[in-house]
C-alpha positions in Angstrom: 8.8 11.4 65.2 9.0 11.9 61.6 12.7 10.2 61.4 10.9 6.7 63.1 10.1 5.9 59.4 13.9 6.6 57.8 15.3 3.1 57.9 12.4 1.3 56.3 12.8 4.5 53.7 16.5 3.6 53.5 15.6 0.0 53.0 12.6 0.3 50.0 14.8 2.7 48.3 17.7 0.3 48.5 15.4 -2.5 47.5 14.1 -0.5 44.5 17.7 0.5 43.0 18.5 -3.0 42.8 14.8 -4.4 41.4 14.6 -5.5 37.5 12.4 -2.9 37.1 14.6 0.3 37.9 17.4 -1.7 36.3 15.1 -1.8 32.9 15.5 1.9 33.0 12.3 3.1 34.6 12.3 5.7 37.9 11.9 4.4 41.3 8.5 6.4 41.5 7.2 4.5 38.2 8.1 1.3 39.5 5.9 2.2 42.8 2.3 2.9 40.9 0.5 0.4 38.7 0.6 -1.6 36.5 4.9 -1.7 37.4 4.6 -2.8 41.2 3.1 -5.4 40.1 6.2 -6.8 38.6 8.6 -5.8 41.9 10.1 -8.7 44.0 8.1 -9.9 47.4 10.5 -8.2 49.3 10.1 -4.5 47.7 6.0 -5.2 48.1 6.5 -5.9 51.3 8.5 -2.4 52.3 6.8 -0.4 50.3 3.3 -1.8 52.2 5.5 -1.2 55.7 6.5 2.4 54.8 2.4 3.4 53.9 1.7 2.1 57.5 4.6 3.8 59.3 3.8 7.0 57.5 0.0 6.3 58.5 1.4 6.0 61.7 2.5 9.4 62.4 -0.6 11.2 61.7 -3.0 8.2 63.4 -4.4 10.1 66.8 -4.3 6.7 68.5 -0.5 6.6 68.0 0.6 10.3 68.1 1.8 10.6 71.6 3.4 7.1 71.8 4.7 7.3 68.1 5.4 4.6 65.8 6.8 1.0 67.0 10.2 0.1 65.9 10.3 -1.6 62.6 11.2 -4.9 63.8 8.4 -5.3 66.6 5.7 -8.0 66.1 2.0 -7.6 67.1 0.0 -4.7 66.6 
């Protein structure tokens, strides 16, 4: 269970590397907090949102013995 969040890791981190904001110089966990993430594309927002949940995720009660849903499921 605690690798079922790795690829949407993979993909923020990727996301962030290539964002104006890392470029300017700052570090990836700078451009996460405000007032930066503000300025990150839709996309990056988007991930970073999707990682809080999947990481929710594993420690929700609900969802601990079924684990987290693959990222690209629909529904809740």
């Amino acid at each position: 269970m605690p690798q079922s969040c790795t690829d949407i890791r993979a993909a923020l981190a990727a996301c962030l590397s290539s964002s104006p904001c890392v470029l300017e110089g700052n570090k990836p966990g700078d451009c996460l907090r405000p007032p930066l993430c503000d300025d990150l594309p839709t996309q990056c927002q988007q991930l970073k949102k999707g990682y809080a949940q999947c990481k929710r995720g594993m420690i929700d009660m609900r969802k601990r013995f079924r684990g987290n849903k693959p990222v690209g499921s629909v529904g809740e």
